[in-house]
N, C-alpha and C positions, 0 to 999 in steps of 0.2 A: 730691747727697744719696745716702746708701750706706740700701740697705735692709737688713732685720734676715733673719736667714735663715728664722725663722720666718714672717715673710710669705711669703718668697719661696715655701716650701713650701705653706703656705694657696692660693697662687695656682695653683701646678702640680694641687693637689689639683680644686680647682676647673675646672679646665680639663677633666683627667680624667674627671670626674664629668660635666660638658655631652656632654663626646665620649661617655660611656659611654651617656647617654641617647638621642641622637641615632641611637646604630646600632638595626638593626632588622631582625628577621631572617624572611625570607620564603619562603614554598613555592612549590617546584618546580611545573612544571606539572604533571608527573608524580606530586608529594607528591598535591597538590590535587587532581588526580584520583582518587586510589588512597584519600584520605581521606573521600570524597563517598563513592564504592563502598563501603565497610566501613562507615559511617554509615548506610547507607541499607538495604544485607542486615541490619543488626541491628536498625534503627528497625521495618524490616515481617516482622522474625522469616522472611527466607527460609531455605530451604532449600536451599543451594548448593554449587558443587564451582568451585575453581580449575582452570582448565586449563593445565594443565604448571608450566611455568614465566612463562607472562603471567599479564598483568593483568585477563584475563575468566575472569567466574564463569559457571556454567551450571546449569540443570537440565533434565530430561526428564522433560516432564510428558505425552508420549505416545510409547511404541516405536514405528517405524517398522516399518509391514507389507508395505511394497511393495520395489522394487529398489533395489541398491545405489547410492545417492549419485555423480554423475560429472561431475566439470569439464568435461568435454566439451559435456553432451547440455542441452538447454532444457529448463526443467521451470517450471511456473504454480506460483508463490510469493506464499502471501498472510502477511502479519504486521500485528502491532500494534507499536506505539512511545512509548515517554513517556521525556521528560527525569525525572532522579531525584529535579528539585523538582516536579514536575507542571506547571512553565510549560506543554511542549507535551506534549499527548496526543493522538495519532492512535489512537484504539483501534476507530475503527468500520471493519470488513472491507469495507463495500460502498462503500467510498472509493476513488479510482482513485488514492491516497498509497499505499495499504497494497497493490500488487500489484506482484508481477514477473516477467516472462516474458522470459528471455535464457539464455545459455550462464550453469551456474551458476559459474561459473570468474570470473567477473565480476561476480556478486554482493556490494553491492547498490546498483553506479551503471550497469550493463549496459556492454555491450561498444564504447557512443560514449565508455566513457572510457578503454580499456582502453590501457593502458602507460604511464600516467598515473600521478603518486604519490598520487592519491585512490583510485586501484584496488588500487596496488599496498600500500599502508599497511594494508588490510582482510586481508592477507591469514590470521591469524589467526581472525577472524571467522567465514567461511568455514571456514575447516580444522576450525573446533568442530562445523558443521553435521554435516560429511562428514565424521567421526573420532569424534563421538561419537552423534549421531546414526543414521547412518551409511545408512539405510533413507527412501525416501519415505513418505509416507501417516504422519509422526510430528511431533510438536509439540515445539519445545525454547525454553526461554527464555534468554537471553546478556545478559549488561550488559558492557556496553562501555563503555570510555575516551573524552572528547571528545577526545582527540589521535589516536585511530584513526579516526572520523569526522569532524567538522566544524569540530572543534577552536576555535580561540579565536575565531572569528568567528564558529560558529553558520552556520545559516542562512533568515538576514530572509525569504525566498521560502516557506519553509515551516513558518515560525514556529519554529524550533528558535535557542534562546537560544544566546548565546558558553557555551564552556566547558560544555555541558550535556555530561555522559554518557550513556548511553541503554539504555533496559528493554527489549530485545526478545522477543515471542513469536511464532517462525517457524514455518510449515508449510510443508514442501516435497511440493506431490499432485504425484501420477502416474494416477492414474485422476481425473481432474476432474470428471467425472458427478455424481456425487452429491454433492459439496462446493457445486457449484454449484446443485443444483436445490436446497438447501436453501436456497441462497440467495436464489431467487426466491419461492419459499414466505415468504422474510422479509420481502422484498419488497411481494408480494401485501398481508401483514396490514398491515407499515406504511403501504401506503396505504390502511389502513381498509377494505379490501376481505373480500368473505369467498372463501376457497380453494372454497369448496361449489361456489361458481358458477363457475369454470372446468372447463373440460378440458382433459385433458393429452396431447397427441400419442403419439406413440412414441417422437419427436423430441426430448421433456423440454419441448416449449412450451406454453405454459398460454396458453387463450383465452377468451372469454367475447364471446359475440352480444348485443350492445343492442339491435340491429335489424337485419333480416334483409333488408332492401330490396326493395325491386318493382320494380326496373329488370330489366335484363337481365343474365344469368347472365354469369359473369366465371370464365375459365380459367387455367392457369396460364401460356397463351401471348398473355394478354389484356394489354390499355395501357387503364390507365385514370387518371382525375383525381381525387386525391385531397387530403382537408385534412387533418393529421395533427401528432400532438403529439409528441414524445420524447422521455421523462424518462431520467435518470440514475437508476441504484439505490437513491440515497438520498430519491429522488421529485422532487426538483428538476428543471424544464423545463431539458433541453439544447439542444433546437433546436425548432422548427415551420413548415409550411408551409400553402400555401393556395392550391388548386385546381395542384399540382403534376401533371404528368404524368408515369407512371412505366410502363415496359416490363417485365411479370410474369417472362418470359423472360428477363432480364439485363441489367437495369436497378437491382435492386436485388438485396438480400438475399436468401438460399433463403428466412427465414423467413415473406418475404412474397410468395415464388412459392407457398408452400403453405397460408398461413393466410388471405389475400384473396380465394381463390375460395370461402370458405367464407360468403361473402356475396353478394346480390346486387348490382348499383348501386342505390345509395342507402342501403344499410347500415352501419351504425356495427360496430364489433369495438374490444375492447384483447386485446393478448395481449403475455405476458412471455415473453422470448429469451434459451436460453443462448448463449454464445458460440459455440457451434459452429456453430448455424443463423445467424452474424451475423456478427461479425471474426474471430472467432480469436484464438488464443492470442496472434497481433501487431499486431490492435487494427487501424485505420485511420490512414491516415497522408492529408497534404492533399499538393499538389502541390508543396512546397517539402521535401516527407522530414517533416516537422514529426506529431507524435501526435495527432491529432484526437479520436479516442477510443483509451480505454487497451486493454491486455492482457488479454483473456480477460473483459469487461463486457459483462454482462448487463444486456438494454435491458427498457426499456417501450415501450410504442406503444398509442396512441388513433388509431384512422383512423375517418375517413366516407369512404367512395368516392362520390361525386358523379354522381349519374344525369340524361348530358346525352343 
């Protein structure tokens, strides 16, 4: 049987028409990112500047007052972060997420990752700091593309979704003094404390006597046994012990060669610690290299010294 040509074209039509529906046209991962960013600067009406010829926007929401910017040198880096849907938001500072302390050239997976193409893909990022920022002691905000970060997988460890882009607002200090005492001052109220009741060293550490104890007087080259609490910034118990022995001499902390003898045995104390009088800008590390506690974290401490 001979078909009519009419059919035959009905049928070609047809086919065309399936195939025509069938295709479908999809974005880049670079579309998709770059259409999240321009969606999201106009949804919250920012305020921004393209840098160069990428794909990051920026603003400088504070001049830097202190020195010139340098790939070289370490400098304590605190930020905030959120994906552009609000899935993740890291915005609280007294987080040990939001800190950095390494060669800034490396900034912002430090220099365990360095020659690495997770390092080396940021390099942009970085270059906004140091180019437009250009000064420490200043505050800039950057959004960034998930394919410069963490791209299609996100990442599960720190809650940061596939394909997220990300809001940063960076501060790169060089005097950390005061960045930090403020920070313990935030400290202090968050845990319902009142500031009245402390004292403040010279040292920038804040104390406060519960009891003064009637044991016997304790130096700074004293061993004594103590029960003791220690919170994280955000008030949360990091670690505690009980009837621990500790050598005032060099065994612990400076902050607790000079804030313990300010009791006697049998005495309660809390007092809050910059980093200075405690890890340092590179934080504690355990016997396997591993970060125990972070960068430049400022502690708390509840002690009783135990009067045996």
């Amino acid at each position: 049987m001979i078909k009519s040509t009419s059919c035959i074209a009905a049928g070609i039509a047809i086919v065309a028409l399936l195939a025509g529906c069938g295709k479908q046209e999809y974005q880049s991962f670079e579309e998709l990112d770059n259409a999240n960013i321009r969606e999201y600067i106009q949804r919250n009406n920012l305020n921004v500047s393209q840098y160069k010829e990428t794909d990051l926007f920026y603003q400088v929401l504070e001049e830097g007052t202190g020195n010139p910017i340098d790939y070289t040198k370490t400098y304590p880096v605190v930020y905030t972060v959120r994906s552009l849907d609000g899935a993740y938001n890291s915005g609280d500072t007294l987080s040990f997420n939001n800190r950095y302390a390494d060669y800034f050239g490396y900034f912002p997976f430090g220099s365990s990752a360095a020659g690495t193409p997770t390092v080396e893909r940021t390099g942009d990022f970085k270059e906004v700091i140091r180019e437009v920022l250009q000064k420490t002691n200043g505050k800039i905000r950057i959004i960034v593309p998930s394919r410069i970060m963490y791209g299609r997988n996100g990442s599960p460890s720190q809650g940061i979704p596939p394909n997220a882009s990300l809001d940063y607002v960076v501060t790169v200090h060089d005097n950390f003094e005061d960045y930090e005492d403020g920070v313990i001052q935030r400290m202090i109220s968050s845990a319902g404390l009142n500031i009245d009741d402390f004292t403040k060293t010279a040292d920038n550490i804040y104390y406060h006597i519960a009891e003064q104890g009637n044991g016997d007087v304790i130096t700074a080259d004293s061993t004594v046994n103590a029960n003791y609490t220690l919170r994280n910034p955000d008030g949360s118990v990091r670690e505690s012990g009980t009837d621990v022995e500790l050598n005032l001499a060099g065994g612990t902390i400076s902050a607790w060669t000079k804030i313990i003898p300010l009791v006697n045995k049998g005495g309660k104390i809390r007092f809050f610690v910059p980093s200075s009088e405690a890890y340092g800008i590179s934080g504690r590390r355990d016997q396997y290299g591993n970060v125990s506690l972070p960068q430049f974290f400022s502690l708390d401490f509840e002690v009783e010294v135990i009067d045996k």
